[in-house]
C-alpha positions in Angstrom: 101.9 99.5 166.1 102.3 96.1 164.2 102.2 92.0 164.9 104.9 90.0 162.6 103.9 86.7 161.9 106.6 83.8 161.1 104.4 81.4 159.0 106.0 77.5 158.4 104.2 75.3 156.4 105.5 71.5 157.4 103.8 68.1 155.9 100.7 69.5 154.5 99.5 67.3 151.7 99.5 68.6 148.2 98.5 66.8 145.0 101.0 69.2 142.9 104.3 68.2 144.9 104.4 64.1 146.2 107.7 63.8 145.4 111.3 64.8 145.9 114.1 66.0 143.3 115.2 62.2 143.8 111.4 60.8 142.5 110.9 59.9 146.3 107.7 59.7 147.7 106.9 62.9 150.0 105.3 63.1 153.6 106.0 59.7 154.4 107.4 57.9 157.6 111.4 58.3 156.3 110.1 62.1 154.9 109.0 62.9 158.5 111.5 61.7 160.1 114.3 62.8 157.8 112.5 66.7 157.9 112.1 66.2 161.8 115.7 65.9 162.0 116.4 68.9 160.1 113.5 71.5 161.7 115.4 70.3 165.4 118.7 70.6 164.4 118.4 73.6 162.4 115.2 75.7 161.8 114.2 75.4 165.4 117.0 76.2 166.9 118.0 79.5 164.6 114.2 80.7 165.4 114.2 80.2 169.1 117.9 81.6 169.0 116.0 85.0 167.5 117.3 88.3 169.8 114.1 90.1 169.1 111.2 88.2 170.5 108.7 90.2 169.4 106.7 87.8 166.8 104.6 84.6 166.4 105.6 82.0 164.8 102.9 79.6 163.2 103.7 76.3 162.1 100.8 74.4 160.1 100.9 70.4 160.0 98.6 68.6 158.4 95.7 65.9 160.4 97.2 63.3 159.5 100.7 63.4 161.3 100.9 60.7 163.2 100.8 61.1 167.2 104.5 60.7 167.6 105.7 63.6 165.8 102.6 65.7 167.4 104.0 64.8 170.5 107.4 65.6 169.5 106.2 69.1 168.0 104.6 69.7 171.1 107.6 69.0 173.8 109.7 71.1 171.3 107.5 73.9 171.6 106.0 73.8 174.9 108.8 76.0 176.8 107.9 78.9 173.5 104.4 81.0 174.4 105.4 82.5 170.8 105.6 79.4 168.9 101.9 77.6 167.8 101.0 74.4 165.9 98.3 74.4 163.9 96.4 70.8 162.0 94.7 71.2 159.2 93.6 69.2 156.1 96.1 69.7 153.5 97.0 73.0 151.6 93.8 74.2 150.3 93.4 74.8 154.4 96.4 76.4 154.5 95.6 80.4 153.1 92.4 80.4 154.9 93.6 79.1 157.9 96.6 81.6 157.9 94.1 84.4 157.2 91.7 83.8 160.0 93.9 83.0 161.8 96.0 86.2 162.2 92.7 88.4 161.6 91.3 87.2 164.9 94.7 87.5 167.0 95.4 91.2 165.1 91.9 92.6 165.9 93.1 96.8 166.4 96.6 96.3 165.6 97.1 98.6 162.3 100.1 97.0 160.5 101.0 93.4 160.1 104.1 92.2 159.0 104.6 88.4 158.0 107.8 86.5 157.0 108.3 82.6 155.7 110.3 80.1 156.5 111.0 76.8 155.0 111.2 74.3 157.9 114.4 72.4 156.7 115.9 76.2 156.5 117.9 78.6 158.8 118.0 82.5 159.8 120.4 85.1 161.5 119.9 85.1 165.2 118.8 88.9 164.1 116.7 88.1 160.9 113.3 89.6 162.9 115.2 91.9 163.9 116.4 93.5 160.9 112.9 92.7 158.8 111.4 95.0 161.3 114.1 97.6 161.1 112.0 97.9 157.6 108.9 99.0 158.9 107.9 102.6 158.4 104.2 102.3 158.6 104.3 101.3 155.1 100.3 100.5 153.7 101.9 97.7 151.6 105.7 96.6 150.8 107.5 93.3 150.7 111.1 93.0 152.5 113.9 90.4 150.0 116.6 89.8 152.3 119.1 89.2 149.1 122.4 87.7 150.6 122.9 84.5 153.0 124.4 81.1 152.5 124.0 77.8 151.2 125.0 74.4 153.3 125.1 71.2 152.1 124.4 68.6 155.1 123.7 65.3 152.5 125.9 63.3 151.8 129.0 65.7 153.1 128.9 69.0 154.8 130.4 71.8 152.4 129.4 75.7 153.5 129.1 78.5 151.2 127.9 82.6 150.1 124.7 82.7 148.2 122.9 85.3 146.7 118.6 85.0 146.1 116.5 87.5 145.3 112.9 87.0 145.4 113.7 84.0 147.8 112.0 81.7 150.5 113.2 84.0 153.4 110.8 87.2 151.8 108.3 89.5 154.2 105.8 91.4 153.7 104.5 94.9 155.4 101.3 96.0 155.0 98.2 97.3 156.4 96.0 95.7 158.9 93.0 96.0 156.5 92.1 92.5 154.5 95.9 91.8 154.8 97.2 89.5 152.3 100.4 88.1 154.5 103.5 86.9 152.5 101.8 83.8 152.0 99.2 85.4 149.0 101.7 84.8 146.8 104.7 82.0 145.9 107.9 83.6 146.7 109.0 83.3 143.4 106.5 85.6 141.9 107.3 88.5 144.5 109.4 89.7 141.2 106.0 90.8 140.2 105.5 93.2 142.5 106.7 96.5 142.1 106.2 98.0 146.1 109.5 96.1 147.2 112.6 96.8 149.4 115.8 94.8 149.0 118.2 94.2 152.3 121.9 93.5 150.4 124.5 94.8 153.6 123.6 91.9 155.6 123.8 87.4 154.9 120.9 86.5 157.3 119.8 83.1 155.8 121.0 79.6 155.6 119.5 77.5 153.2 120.1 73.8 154.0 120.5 71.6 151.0 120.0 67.4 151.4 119.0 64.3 149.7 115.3 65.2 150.2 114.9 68.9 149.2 112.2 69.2 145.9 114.2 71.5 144.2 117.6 73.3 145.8 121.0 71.6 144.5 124.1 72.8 146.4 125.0 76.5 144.4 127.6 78.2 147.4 130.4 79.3 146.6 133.7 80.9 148.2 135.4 80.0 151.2 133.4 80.5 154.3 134.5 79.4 157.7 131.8 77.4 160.0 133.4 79.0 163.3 133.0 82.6 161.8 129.3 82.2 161.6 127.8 80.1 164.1 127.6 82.4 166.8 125.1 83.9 164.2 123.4 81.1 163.1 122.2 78.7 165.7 121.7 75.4 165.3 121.7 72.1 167.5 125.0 71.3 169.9 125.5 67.9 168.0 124.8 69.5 164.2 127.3 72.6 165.8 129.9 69.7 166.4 129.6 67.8 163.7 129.8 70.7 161.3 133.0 71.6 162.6 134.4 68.5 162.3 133.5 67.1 158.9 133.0 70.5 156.9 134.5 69.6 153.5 137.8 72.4 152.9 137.2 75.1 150.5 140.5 73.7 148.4 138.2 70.1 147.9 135.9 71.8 145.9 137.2 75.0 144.6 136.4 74.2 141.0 132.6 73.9 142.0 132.9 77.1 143.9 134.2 78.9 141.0 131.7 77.4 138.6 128.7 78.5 141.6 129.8 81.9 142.4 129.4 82.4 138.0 126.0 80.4 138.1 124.7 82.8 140.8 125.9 85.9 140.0 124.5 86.0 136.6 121.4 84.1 137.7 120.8 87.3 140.5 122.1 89.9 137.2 119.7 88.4 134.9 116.8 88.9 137.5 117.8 92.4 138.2 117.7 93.3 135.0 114.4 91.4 133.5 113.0 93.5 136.6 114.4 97.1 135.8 113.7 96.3 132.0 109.9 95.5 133.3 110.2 92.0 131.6 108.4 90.7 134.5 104.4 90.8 134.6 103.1 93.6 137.2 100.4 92.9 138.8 
């Protein structure tokens, strides 16, 4: 009835984005390495973890990663017939590449659905699962998992709630005819698009937040517990450990939780109601 893709994009190159939040120069040696250490310990494991194996996950590098981390990628990988590396040259590959990709491997297959994931991010054991819970044979409708949770792993670990809509975990349903795939548009401009369902019962994301994100600063809030969630969210023995023992307590930073939970609860009203108002550009 339908293929779900899980698309990653890791180190391709992009003359828009070379450096980090911190003026730091992207996709180099310390880049790679630092973002190796976080797809191991943390995307790759809560993706592998998934109880519904019924997807692909494509992972797009660019040609110019050196043969160490290619070697690395592919030991990581090698025990998952679900999980393939692609090398291409750069991002203006990466669309077409996704497109012809999925068009040869989806050849009768009437419905498509693709998801995204960052690869320094972090799902539910039962994201798929739930995204597909969405499908109803639906020609064309994206899936915003609203709700999930922010860690900070740089410099201290400190664990919160967070609320996103139109956010880097989105999916898209659609028909298997010239499919568009989630990646036709930037997540943040899914507010566009009117054909959109909204999961809110459910926190099935983990955004990780260090020294090297482009964007993301810390924004959890309230007092979560690491031993309440990570039988959900699977990441890495040593990571598992180490959370547990240096997770800064709630009462350490309660005055930045407060000041959070306000920043994101208006930032996710104001959103919902530039989109009822029709504020937002349709397409």
């Amino acid at each position: 009835m339908f293929k779900h893709y899980l698309i990653t994009r890791f180190n391709l190159k992009n003359p828009e984005w070379d450096v980090t939040k911190n003026n730091e120069t992207l996709l180099t040696d310390e880049w790679m390495e630092d973002r190796m250490w976080l797809f191991e310990n943390f995307c790759f494991p809560s993706v592998a973890a998934q109880t519904n194996k019924n997807f692909n996950w494509l992972l797009f590098f660019d040609t110019t990663t050196p043969e160490k981390y290619k070697k690395a990628i592919a030991d990581l990988i090698s025990n998952h017939a679900n999980i393939k590396a692609f090398y291409i040259n750069g991002m203006p590959e990466f669309y077409p590449s996704i497109q012809q990709f999925i068009s040869e491997d989806s050849q009768g297959i009437p419905f498509l659905i693709t998801s995204r994931i960052d690869n320094d991010d972090c799902i539910h054991k039962n994201f798929i699962n739930e995204v597909q819970h969405k499908f109803k044979s639906q020609d064309y409708e994206a899936v915003d998992i609203i709700k999930g949770y922010s860690l900070q792993v740089k410099p201290r670990f400190i664990l919160g709630k967070k609320e996103h809509i139109f956010n880097p975990f989105i999916s898209l349903i659609e028909k298997n005819e010239e499919p568009k795939t989630v990646w036709f548009n930037d997540h943040t401009l899914w507010k566009k698009e009117t054909r959109i369902t909204q999961i809110t019962n459910k926190r099935l994301w983990m955004s990780i937040i260090h020294e090297k994100n482009k964007v993301n600063e810390f924004d959890g809030y309230d007092n979560v517990k690491w031993t309440n969630i990570n039988k959900d969210f699977i990441v890495s023995e040593k990571i598992n450990t180490l959370i547990e023992r240096e997770l800064i307590p709630h009462k350490n930073w309660l005055f930045l939780s407060l000041k959070n939970r306000l920043y994101v609860k208006l930032v996710l009203l104001s959103k919902k109601v530039k989109k009822a108002l029709g504020i937002y550009k349709i397409k």
